[in-house]
N, C-alpha and C positions, 0 to 999 in steps of 0.2 A: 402892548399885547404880549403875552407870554405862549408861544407854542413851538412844533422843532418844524424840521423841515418835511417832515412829512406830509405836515398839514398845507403846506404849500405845494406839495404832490398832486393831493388830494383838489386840492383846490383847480391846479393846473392841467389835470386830467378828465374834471368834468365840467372845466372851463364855468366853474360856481365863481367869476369877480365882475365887475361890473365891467361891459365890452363897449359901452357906446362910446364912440371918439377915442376909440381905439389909438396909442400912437406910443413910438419907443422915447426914452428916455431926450432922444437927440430931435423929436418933433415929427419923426415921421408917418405916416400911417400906415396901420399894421391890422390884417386880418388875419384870421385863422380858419382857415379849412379843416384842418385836424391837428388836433392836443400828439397825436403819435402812441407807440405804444410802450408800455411803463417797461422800466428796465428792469430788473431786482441783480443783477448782475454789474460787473467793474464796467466802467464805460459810463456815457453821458446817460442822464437820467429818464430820457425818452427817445426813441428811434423812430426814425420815418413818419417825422410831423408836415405838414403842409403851411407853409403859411403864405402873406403876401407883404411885401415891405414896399411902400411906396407904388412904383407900377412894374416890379419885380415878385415872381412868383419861386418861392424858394421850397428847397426838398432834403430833409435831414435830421439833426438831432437838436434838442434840447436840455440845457443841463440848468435847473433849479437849485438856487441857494435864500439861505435867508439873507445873507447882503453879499453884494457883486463883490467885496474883497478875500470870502470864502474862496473862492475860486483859487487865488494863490495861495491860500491855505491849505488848501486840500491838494495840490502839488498839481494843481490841471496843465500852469502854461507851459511847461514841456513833457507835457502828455500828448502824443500823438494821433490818441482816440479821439481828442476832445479837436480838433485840428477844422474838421466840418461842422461844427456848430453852428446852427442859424440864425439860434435866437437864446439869450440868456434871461429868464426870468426868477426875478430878487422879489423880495419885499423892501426892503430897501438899496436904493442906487448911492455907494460912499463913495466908488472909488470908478473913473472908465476902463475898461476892460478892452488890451490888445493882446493878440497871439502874437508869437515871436514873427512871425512875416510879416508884422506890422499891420494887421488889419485889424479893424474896431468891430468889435461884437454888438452886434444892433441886442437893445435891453427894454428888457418890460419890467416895469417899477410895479407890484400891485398891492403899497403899501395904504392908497385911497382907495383900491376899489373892491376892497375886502368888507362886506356887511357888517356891522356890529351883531347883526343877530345870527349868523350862522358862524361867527367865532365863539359867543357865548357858549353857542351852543355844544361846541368841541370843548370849548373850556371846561364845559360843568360833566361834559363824559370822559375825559382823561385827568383831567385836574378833581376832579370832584372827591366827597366823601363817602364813595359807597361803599359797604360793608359787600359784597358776591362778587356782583361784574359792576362794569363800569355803565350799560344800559338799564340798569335795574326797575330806574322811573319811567323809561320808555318801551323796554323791549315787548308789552303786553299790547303794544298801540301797531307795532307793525302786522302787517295784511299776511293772510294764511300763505298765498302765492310767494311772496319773496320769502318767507321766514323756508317753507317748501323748499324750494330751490337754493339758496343757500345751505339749507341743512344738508341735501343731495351731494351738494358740493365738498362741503366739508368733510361727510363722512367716506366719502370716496379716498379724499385724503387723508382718514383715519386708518383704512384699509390698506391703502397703498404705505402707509408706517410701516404697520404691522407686517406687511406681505414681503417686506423687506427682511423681514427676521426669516418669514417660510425661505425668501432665497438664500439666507445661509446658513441656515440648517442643512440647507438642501445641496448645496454647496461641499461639504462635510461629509455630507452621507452619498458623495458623487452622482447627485441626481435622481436617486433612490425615492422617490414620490412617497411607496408606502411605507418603508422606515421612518421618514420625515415627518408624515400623519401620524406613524405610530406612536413616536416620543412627543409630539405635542399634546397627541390624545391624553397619552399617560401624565402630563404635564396637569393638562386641564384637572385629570380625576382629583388630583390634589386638593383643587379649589382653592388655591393659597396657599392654606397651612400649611398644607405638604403638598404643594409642589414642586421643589426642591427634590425631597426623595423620593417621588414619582417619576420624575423626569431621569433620577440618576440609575434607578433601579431600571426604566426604559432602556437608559443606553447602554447597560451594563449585560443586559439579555435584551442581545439583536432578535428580529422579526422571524429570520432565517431557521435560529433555533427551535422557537414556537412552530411552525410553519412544518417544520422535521414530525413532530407530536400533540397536530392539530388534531388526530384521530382520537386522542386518549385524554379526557378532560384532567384526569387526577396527576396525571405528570404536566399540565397545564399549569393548573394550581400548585405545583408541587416547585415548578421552576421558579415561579412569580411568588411568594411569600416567601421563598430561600433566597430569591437574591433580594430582597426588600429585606430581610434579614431575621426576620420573625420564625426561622426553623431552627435555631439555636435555644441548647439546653433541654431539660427533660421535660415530658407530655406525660397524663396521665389518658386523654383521651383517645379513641384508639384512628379517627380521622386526624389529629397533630403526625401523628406515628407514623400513619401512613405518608405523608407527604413530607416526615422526615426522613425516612429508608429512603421513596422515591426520589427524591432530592439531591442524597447521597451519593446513590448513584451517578443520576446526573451532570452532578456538578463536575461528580468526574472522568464522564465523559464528552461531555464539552468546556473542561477547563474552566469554571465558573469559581467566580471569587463574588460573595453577597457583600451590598453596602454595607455601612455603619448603624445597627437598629436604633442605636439614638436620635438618627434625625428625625424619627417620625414622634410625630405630638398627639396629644389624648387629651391635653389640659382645654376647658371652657371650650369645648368641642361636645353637641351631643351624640348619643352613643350612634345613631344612624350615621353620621357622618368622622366614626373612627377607620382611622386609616385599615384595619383588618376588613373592615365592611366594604372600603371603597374599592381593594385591593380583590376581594372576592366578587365585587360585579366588575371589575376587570378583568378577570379571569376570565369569569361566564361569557362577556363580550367577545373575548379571543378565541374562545370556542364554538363561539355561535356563527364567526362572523372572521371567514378568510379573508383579506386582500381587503380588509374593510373602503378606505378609500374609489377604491374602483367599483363597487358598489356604492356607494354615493354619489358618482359620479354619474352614475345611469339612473339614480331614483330623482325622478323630477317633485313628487306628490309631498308636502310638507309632513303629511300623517305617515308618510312611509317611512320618513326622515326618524321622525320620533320614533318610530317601531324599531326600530333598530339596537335602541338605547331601552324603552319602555319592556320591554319584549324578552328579554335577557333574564335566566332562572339562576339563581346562586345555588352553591351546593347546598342540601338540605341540611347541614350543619351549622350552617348560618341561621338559620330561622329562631334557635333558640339562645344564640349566642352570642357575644360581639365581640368575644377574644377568647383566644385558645382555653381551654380547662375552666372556662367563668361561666355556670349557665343563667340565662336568664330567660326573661319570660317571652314566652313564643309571642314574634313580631315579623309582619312582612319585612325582607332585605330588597324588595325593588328598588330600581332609582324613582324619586319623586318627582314630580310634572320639574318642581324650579330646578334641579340638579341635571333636569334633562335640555334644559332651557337654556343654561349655564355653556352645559357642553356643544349643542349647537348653535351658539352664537361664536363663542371661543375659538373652535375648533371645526365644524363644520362651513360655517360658514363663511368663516377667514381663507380658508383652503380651497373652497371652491371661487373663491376673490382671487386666491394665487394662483390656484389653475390658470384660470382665465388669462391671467395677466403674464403670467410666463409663456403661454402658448397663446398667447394672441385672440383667444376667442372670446366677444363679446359675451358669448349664450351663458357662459360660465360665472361671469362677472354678475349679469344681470340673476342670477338664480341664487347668486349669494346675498344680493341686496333686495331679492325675495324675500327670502328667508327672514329676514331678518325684520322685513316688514309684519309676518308674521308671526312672532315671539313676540311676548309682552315684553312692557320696558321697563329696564332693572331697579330696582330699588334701592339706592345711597341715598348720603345727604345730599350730594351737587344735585341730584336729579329733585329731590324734592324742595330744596330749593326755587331749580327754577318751576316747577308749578305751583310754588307760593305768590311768583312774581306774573299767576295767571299764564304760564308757557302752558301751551296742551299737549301733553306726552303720554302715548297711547303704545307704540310700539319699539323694539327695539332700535330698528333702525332711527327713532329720532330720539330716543335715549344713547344712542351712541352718540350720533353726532353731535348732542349736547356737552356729552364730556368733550368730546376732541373739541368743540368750541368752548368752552371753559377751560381747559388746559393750553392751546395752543394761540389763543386769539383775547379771551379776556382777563385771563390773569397777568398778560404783555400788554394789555388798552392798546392792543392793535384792533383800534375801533373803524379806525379809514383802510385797513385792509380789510373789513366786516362788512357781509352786504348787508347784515342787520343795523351796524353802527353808521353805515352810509344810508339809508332811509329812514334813521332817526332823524339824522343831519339834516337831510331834504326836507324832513315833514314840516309843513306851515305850522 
């Protein structure tokens, strides 16, 4: 049989070997009360297992190998941790196993009482030929309820990633909530392409400055395209103009140095989504919308959420143009339903996940995994994918979780840490 030790985890955790006539290696008989709990940490492989040896009832740990000579392999006998061991289970028994005080570690062999069929079964989803994941021929067979609930789970732990980034940001910006919403927001408008010099041009003009000349939308815009860097050189228009003089000023009176205009990209981008357009509903945003964050924070209604993004009027120079002095033919500059979609999944509702979890409160967590419920589910290939292989993915929230389980869990065939890959295992 070909598998690692995990699979012998897996096995010893849900107690899947055959238990009748139960007995250690040395003849004794051996019950189990409980398997214990998985360790993923240094130390024996199970903690606080129950079992019963003979007409002794023991209380402790469990350390699993594929053969009892692992043990002085992996440097256990003058390990300390390993010192309370109760019970040592192998797949195979090579060698007897004493601790330095001379005591014999009672052994469970479960090289016979492993099924052929729920090894194959492991075999053919870690070992296997699949071209995605490793469930591929099965994962359409498991029940709404587990698939549910794993996803829940998972995506929690995609969030808690991610919210690790919100903590150091936030960290950086010394706790600063709305600064920290600010440069991710500006981060998101990017959408990829540019977010890089969305994000640099955010931190390069703090919240505080904006915030000074929230009254005056044209020194808005006039701060925000000069430090993005698009106010350099001559205008023939007389709106360029204006927010070059205003700028001017500006820059020298709050010491302002604009990024590098080259980072931003125009190439197989179409013109709604050129960085001067996204940069002008982020203006309109900043003017519409103080302390943005903290209004979020109070708006519980999903449609309220979107109004915020939806709602948002660009300067009327926009309408006909997509870059300075280029006119072109008059076109809405709103953000579109999916660019608004983008930005509260991103951005909204990551932040109301790090709220919550920074300050402790559930209500916040749960309103982000709302949210999230309510967004459609994004559209790549992994996602399309798995609804080729029959997954039903309807909202964000289980298009996310699908990626962080296809990133974190099936591109490793960590199929025996999957509860999807553990009710594959089980199914008749």
């Amino acid at each position: 049989m070909l598998f690692t030790e995990d699979f012998l985890h897996y096995i010893w955790k849900f107690r899947l070997f055959e238990r009748e006539n139960l007995q250690t290696v040395d003849g004794e008989e051996l019950e189990i009360f409980s398997a214990g709990l998985h360790n993923s940490d240094s130390g024996p492989d199970f903690h606080n297992a129950r079992i019963r040896i003979g007409e002794t009832i023991w209380a402790g740990n469990v350390e699993v190998h594929l053969s009892a000579s692992d043990w002085q392999k992996h440097g256990h006998t003058h390990d300390g941790a390993f010192d309370n061991v109760i019970l040592h289970v192998v797949y195979r028994n090579d060698v007897p196993l004493f601790l330095p005080n001379g005591r014999k570690v009672p052994t469970l062999e479960l090289q016979s009482r492993i099924s052929e069929e729920l090894y194959n079964k492991y075999h053919k989803l870690v070992f296997g030929n699949q071209t995605f994941i490793p469930c591929e021929a099965g994962i359409a067979t498991v029940d709404g309820l587990t698939m549910q609930n794993w996803l829940t789970r998972v995506l929690v732990e995609r969030m808690e990633k991610r919210s690790a980034n919100v903590a150091a940001a936030l960290a950086l910006n010394k706790g600063d909530w709305e600064e920290t919403f600010y440069q991710f927001l500006a981060a998101n408008f990017g959408f990829k392409v540019n977010a890089l010099p969305f994000e640099l041009m955010a931190k390069s003009l703090p919240q505080l400055i904006l915030a000074k000349n929230k009254n005056n939308a044209m020194q808005i815009e006039a701060l925000i395209f000069g430090q993005a860097g698009f106010l350099e050189g001559e205008f023939k228009d007389e709106y360029p103009l204006k927010l070059q003089k205003e700028y001017g000023y500006l820059s020298k009176k709050y010491n302002l140095k604009p990024i590098e205009n080259h980072l931003w990209k125009f190439m197989r981008l179409r013109p709604q989504n050129f960085p001067t357009i996204r940069l002008a509903q982020f203006a309109a945003l900043i003017v519409q919308s103080n302390h943005l964050l903290s209004k979020i924070l109070e708006i519980k209604e999903v449609k309220a959420l979107r109004g915020l993004f939806t709602e948002i009027k660009v300067n009327d120079y926009w309408e006909d143009h997509y870059r300075f002095d280029l006119q072109s033919k008059p076109s809405s500059k709103s953000m579109g339903d999916g660019s608004v979609d983008i930005l509260l999944l991103n951005t909204v509702a990551l932040f109301l996940f790090s709220y919550g979890k920074q300050h402790q409160q559930q209500y916040y967590i749960s309103r982000s995994l709302k949210l999230l419920e309510n967004l459609p589910a994004e559209k790549n290939n992994i996602i399309a994918d798995f609804v080729n292989l029959g997954v039903k993915i309807d909202t964000a929230f289980e298009s996310q979780a699908l990626l962080e389980l296809k990133n974190s869990y099936c591109n490793y065939k960590k199929c025996l840490q999957c509860g999807v890959g553990n009710k594959i295992l089980k199914l008749a």
